[in-house]
Structures are given as structure tokens and as C-alpha cells.
N, C-alpha and C positions, 0 to 999 in steps of 0.2 A: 436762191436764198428766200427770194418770197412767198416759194410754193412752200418751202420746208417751217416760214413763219406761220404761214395760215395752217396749218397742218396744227401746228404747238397750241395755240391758243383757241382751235377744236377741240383739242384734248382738255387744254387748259378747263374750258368752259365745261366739260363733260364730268370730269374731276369735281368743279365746286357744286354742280347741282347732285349730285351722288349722292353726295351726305345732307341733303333737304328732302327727303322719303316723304311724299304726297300722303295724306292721312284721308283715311274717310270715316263717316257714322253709319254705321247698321247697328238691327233688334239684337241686345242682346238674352231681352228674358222678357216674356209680357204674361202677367198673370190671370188677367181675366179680359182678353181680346173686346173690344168695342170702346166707343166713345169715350163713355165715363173711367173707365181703366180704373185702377185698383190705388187705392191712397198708401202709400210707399212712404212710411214715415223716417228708419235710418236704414244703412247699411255699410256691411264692412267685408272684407276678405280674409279669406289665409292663403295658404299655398297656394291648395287644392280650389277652397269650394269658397262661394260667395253667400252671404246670411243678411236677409229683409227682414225687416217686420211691417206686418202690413194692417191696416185695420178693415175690421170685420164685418166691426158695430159698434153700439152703444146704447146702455142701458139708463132708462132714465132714472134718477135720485136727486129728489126735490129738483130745486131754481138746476140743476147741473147734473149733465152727464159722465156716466161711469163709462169709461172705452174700452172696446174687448178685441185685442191686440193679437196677431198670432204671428210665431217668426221660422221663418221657413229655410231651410236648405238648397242652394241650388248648384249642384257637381256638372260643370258643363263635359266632362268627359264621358261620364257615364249618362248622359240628359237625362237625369233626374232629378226631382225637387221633393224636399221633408217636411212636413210641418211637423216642427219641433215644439209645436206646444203653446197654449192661449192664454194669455198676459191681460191683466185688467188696464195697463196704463205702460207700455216700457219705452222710458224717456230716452234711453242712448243704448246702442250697442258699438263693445269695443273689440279689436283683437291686441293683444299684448301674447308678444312670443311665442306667436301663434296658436293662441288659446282664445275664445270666445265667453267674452261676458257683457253682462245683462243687466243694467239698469231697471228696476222693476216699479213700479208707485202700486200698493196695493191698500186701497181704501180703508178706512180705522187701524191697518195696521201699519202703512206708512215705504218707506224706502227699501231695497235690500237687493243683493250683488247675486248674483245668480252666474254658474260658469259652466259653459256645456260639456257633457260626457259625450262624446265622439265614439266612444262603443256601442253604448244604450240610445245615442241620438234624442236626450233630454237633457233637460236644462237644469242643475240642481243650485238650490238656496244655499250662499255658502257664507253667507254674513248674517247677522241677527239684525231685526225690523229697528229702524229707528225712523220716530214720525216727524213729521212738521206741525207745529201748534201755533196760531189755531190750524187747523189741518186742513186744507186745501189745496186740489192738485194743482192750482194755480203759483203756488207759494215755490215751487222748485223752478231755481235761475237757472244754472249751467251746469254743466261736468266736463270734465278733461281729463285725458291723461300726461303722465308725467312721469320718467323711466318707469317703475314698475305698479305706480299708484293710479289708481282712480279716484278721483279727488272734486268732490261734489260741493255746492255751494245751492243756499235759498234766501230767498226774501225777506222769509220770516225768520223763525229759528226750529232748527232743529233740537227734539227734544228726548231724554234716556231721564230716567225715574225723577228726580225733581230737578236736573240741572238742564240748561235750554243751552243752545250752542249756535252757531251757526254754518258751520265746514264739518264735513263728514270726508271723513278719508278712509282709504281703502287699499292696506299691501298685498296685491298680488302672490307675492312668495309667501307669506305666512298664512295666507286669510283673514287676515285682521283687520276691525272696522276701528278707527281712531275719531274722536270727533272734537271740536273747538272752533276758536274764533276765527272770524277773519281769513287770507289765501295764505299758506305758506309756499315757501321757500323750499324747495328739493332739489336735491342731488346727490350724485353717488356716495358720495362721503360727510356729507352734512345735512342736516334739515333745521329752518328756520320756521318758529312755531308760536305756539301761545302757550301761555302760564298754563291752563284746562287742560290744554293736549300733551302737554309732554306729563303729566301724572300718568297718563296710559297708555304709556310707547314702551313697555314691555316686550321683548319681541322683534323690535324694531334696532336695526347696529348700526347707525352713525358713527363716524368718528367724532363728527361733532355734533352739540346740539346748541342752535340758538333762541334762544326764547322771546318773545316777545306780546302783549297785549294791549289794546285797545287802551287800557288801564294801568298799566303797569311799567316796569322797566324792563328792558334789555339787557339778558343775563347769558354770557357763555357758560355752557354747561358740560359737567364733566361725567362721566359714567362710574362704579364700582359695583361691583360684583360682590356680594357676601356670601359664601361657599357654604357659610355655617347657615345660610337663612333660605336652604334653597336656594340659593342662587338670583335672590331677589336681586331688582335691579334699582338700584338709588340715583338721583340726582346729586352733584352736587356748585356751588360755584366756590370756587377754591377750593379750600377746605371744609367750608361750610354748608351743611345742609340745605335745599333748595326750602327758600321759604317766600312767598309773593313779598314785595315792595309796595312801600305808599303808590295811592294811585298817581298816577299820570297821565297826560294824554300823550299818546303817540301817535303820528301820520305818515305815509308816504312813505315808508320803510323800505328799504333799499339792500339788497346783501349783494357786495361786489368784494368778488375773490378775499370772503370771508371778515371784510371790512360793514362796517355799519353804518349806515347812514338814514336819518330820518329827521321830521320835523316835531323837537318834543316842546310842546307850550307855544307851537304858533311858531320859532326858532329853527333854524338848520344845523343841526348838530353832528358829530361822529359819536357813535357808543367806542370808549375807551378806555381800558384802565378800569371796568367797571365802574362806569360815570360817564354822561352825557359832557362833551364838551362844545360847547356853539364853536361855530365856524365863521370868521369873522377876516377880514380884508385890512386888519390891523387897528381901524377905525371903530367900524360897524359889524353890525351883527344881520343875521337875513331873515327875511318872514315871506309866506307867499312867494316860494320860489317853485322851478319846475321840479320833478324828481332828481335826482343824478344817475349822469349816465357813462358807464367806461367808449372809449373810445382809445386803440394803440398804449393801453394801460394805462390811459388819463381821464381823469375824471372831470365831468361838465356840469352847470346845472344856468339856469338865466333866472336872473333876478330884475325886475323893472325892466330897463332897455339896455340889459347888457349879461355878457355872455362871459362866464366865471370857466376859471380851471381850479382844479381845489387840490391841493399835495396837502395832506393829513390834517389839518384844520383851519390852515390858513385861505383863500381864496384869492385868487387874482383875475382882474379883468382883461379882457385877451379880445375883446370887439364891442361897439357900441351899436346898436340896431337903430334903425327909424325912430323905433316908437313902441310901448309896449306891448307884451302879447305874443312875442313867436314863442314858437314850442320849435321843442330838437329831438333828433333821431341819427345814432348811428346807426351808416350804411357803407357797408366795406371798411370802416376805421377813419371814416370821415364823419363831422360834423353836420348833417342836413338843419340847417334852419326853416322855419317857412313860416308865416302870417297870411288869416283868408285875408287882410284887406292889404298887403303888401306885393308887390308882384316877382316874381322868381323864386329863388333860392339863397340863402346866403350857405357858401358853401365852406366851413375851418378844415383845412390839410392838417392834422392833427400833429402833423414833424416838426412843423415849424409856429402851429397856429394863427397863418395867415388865413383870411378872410374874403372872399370875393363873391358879389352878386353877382349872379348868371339868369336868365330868362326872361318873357315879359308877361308870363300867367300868371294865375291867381290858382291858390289851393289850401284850402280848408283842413282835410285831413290827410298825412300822408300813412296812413292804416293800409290803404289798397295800390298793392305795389308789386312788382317782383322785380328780380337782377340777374341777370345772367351775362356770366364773362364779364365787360367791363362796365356793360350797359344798365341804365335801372328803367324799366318801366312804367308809367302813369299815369292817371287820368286830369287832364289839365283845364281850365276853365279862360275861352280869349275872348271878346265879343262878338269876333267875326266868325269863329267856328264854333263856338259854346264850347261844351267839355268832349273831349275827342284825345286820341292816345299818345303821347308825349312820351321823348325819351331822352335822358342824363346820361354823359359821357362822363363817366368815373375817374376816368384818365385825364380827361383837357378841360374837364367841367364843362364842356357845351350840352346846349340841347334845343330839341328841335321838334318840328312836329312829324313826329312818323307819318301819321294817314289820316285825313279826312275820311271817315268812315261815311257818317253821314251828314251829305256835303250841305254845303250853307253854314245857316246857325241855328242847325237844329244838334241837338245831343246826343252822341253816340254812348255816354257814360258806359266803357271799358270798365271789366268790374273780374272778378274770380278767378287771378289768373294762374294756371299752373304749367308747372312743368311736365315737360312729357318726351320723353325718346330726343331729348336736345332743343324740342321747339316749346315755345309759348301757347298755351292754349287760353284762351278767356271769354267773353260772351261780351256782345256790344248789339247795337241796334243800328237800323239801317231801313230806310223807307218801311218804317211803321213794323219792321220785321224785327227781333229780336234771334240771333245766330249763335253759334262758335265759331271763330275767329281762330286764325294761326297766325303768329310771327314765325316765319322758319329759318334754317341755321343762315339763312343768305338777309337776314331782316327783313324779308317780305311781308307783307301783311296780305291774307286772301282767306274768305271765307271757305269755311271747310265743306260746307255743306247747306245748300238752303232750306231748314228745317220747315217752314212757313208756319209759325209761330209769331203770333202779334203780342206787340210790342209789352213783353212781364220776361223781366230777370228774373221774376223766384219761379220763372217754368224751368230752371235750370237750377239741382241741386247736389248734393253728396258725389262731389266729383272723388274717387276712389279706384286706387292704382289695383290691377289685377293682372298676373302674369306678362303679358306683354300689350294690355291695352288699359286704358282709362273709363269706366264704367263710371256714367251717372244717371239723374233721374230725370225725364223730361215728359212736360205735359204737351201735347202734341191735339189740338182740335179734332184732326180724324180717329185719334187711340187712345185718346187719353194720358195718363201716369204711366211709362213702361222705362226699362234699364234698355241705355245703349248703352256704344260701345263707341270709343274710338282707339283707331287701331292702324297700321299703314297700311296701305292699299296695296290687294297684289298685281 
């Protein structure tokens, strides 16, 4: 019996390391071999082939330079690489449904969508210019996508003959540039918007449209179709012709499973009934609260030092905190509380909304995170190990410190971390080194490869999935800027 035990739990052990596939990093593309390497500013994939833009140069224009971009092809079956063509400034490249587009910033004439022809292997204009005023390429914040939109955002304002805006959007399926205020609201069946933007969603088929602005009020909207007018497309709310409302201020706006919630006049209110109604604890009414958040299709938000559940406009208090200042976050349909000057978690089981602190760290922002299975990972700050990788047990609420990285109290600050083929991949530092790091399917924590790379996180960038490896960009002292790869070792 005990040759045939030790036999089983050989097996045993063989079995669990099987599904933890050892990773490693190799070149996956280097463009101009030596030192200085090539400035690698985005990149993105499709199926087939992977798309840089890289810059070239730069032309000077007065106090500031004009950048001369070019973005290239590169088919690893065929090893070949394209250049697709030189750009004065291209802020983001995206793929949606496996189509490639293009962010463009082109001097006095301003912003514009460009989407590649994979026949002709060029880039063609498929949106019309809208600038930024005063015009500066400094003036554009962010882009993102969002099911089928690209959905741009600036500093300043974006501007189209005398009206100034600030969100530029962008459908996919139609080609249509939309522009207004403020970030909306998308999704497959409704978009949350502004008074400006929805006069120009011609084109665009919501089932729903909700309106909103900086100024104004919250208006469900409703569609008709005039057969006799072309087919023109009207607003309307009720019955009524869409027409702007007195102004107002509105903040913090919130669309949860087509419910409304914002703060109008400094107040916490539901849009309802076409009317603002505060939300109130029977007593009182709320000001300076956090946003609301769903959680097990219950809604949250914390006011002063206590922790609300809100059922359609009434509010009820469900935990009292320390002291004011935490902020929350659903994670798996739990409650995450946390305070930087408080220590742990307070953690609400949303079934029952009980409450329990857990840990003895400190944490500032919980932004830099991942979860997998039942576990969440994070970067935790103690005095004896400083900030180093901590991990929440979803299930029992414990947590714990996975791994001194780099040991003492000095800081390993765990930072970017993604998923990949079941393991954790992320970047942390470690005697003066700066790495990638694997959690694997067994929670091991082992560096995957020692890059010797001194101590800069942003030498690690545009981590991006391809076929069956993880390409990003990595500044490397002997080569420079070049694409690896990570991929499992054979």
C-alpha cells in the first residue's frame, strides 16, 4: 500500500504542475537594431498581422514641434513588414472587428479617423477634420474604445464651425463623426449623451437615448421616423418635441440598468418621472457623496462615514466607517471599501450586507488590480515591507502577503497586470532591476526572465494579445525600444 501511495501522489504532483506551462520572453520585431532602437509610440493586432507606429522625426514649428509618424505592418508568417504610410502626429491606433484605425492629429487642420484598406495597404480618411481651439497638439487627453465607437476626449474644446464641444465620437459601422460634451454612456441598446450630441445622431439606432448636460436636464428620449420627410429622424420626450430645459448643473452621472442617478445642485438625486427627485434617508438629503455603484443589483454610494444602500430614492445606512473618506468598488458583487490612512478592507457580502474588516495595509488607490478565480491581486503598502503584492480571498475574505519581491522595505510596486494563457503576468522591481513577474496557475510567484533593465516601469509598455503570445514594448539598455514576446516555452 505504500509503494502504490507514493506512486499516486507522483502522479498527483505531475498532474498539477502540467497546467503551470513555464513562459519565457524572446525579440519579437526590432526595427532598427542598436542602442537607441526605434521610439515605438502604439500598437495593436488582428488576426493575422501586428500594426506600430513609430516615429521618424520632427519638424520644427516655432516654441514646438511637428512629429512625422509612420505606421508600419508586420505579417510574422510571411516576415514581412509595410510601411503604411507617414502621419504628422497619430495619437492612438485601434482594431475593432478586426479592422484597423487611426487616430490622426494633423496641424491647422486638426483630428480625423483614418481606417486601413488591407487591399491597397493604405490608410484612408474616413471621418472629416475637427480641430481643437486654441489648437494645440498638446490639447488632446485620451481615446478609447467602446463596442463599436471610438470615442475621443480634450482639454480644451473641440471645435466644428462656431460651435466648441468637447467629446468627439466616432461609429464604426456608419462612419460617423458625432461630437459634444462631456463622456457618454454606450451600449448596445442605449447611449447616454448630451443635449449638442444627440441633434446629430442621425444614423445612429438606440433603442434608447438618454440625454444629458453639464447645463441642462435629463431627458429620456424617444425616436420617430417621418416617412413623409425622408425619413428624417426626430427626438422626442413623450410626446413632446425635444427642446433644451432651464439650465442646471449636473455631476457625477451615473446610468445603471437604465436607471439615473446624479448629483443635480450639489444633491443626490434619481432622474424620474421626468424630474429630478433627491434621495433622502427619510430625514435628510445628500451632498458630496461618492458616485453609485451596482453591486448583486443593489445600489451603493457613501456619504460622510457611512455606507448607504439606495432602493429608488430612499437610502439606508447598512455600515458606519472609522472616519471619512473611503471610497468603494465592486469586485465579484462585493462591496471593497478602503481609506489611504485606514488599514485593510472593509469588506459588504452584498446578500446579506454584512461588513467585516480584513487586513493590516494601507491603500490609496484600488485602480491597479486583477482577479482571477476567487482571488483578487494587489499592490499593498506595510512598513516592514513597503508596497509589495498582496492578495484577497474572495471567498473567506482573508489576505495575505504573496511574496516579498524585493525584500526588506524597499518597494517592489507590482503594477500592469494581465492575464495571459491562465497565469498573471505584471512588472515589479527587484534589486534595482525592474522585470515581468508570473503568478502561475499553482500561485507561484517567479520571475520570468531577467531583462536587466534598471529600475523604470514605463520601460514596459502596450502589453497586447497576439495569436497565442503577449507582445509589448520594452526599452532594453543594450537595444533599445523593440516588441517582445511572451509565449510558453518549448
Amino acid at each position: 500500500m505504500k509503494r502504490i501511495f507514493i506512486i499516486s501522489l507522483a502522479f498527483l504532483t505531475f498532474i498539477s504542475v502540467s497546467f503551470s506551462q513555464k513562459l519565457d520572453i524572446s525579440l519579437f520585431n526590432d526595427f532598427t537594431p542598436g542602442v537607441d532602437g526605434t521610439n515605438i509610440l502604439n500598437l495593436t493586432t488582428t488576426d493575422n498581422n501586428v500594426y506600430i507606429s513609430i516615429l521618424v522625426g520632427e519638424t520644427e514649428y516655432g516654441n514646438s514641434g511637428i512629429l512625422n509618424e509612420q505606421i508600419w505592418e508586420i505579417n510574422p508568417t510571411e516576415n514581412t513588414t509595410t510601411n503604411l504610410g507617414t502621419f504628422e502626429d497619430v495619437k492612438k491606433l485601434y482594431t475593432i472587428n478586426n479592422e484597423v484605425y487611426a487616430i490622426t492629429d494633423k496641424r491647422f487642420d486638426g483630428l480625423s479617423i483614418h481606417k486601413l484598406d488591407k487591399t491597397t495597404k493604405q490608410f484612408n480618411k474616413i471621418s472629416e477634420y475637427v480641430k481643437i481651439e486654441p489648437y494645440s497638439t498638446t490639447e488632446f487627453q485620451n481615446s478609447y474604445i467602446q463596442n463599436d465607437w471610438i470615442i475621443m476626449n480634450c482639454i480644451s474644446r473641440f471645435q466644428k464651425s462656431d460651435a466648441e464641444y468637447t467629446s468627439a465620437l466616432f461609429n464604426t459601422k456608419n462612419n460617423q463623426l458625432y461630437l459634444g460634451y462631456g463622456t457618454p454612456y454606450i451600449t448596445d441598446t442605449a447611449i447616454v449623451t448630451t443635449r449638442d450630441l444627440v441633434n446629430n445622431l442621425e444614423g445612429y439606432n438606440p433603442t434608447k437615448v438618454y440625454l444629458y448636460n453639464y447645463l441642462h436636464f435629463v431627458n429620456l428620449l424617444t425616436k420617430k421616423i417621418s416617412t413623409s420627410n425622408y425619413e428624417k429622424v426626430t427626438w422626442y420626450i413623450g410626446e413632446k418635441k425635444y427642446e433644451p430645459y432651464k439650465p442646471r448643473i449636473i455631476e457625477n452621472l451615473n446610468c445603471i440598468k437604465n436607471e439615473i442617478y446624479c448629483t443635480y445642485n450639489d444633491t443626490l438625486c434619481k432622474f424620474k418621472d421626468n424630474r429630478f427627485i433627491k434621495i433622502s434617508n427619510g430625514t435628510n438629503f445628500f451632498n458630496d457623496t461618492t458616485s453609485i455603484i451596482e453591486a448583486n443589483q443593489k445600489k451603493y454610494f457613501v456619504f460622510n462615514n457611512q455606507l448607504y444602500q439606495v432602493t429608488d430614492t430612499i437610502a439606508t445606512s447598512i455600515y458606519e466607517y472609522p472616519s471619512n473618506g473611503f471610497q468603494i468598488k465592486n469586485i465579484n458583487e462585493k462591496i471593497i471599501s478602503y481609506h489611504s490612512s485606514q488599514p485593510g478592507f472593509r469588506i459588504t457580502n452584498t446578500d446579506n450586507n454584512q461588513t467585516i474588516q480584513t487586513g493590516n495595509f494601507s491603500i490609496s488607490n484600488l485602480s491597479n488590480f486583477i482577479t482571477k478565480d476567487s482571488l483578487m491581486y494587489f499592490p499593498a503598502f506595510t512598513p516592514t515591507e513597503s508596497t509589495e503584492l498582496w492578495s484577497l480571498n474572495l471567498i473567506n475574505n482573508n489576505t495575505k502577503l504573496v511574496k516579498d519581491i524585493n525584500p526588506g522595505n524597499l518597494e517592489s510596486n507590482p503594477n500592469k497586470f494581465k492575464l495571459f494563457n491562465n497565469q498573471i503576468i505584471f512588472v515589479a522591481t527587484s534589486n534595482q532591476e525592474t522585470n515581468l513577474w508570473v503568478i502561475d496557475s499553482t500561485n507561484n510567484v517567479n520571475i520570468i526572465k531577467d531583462l536587466d533593465i534598471v529600475n523604470n516601469t514605463k520601460n514596459f509598455n502596450l502589453f497586447t494579445p497576439f495569436q497565442n503570445n503577449l507582445l509589448f514594448i520594452v526599452s532594453k539598455p543594450s537595444t533599445g525600444l523593440e516588441i517582445n514576446q511572451i509565449s510558453n516555452s518549448k
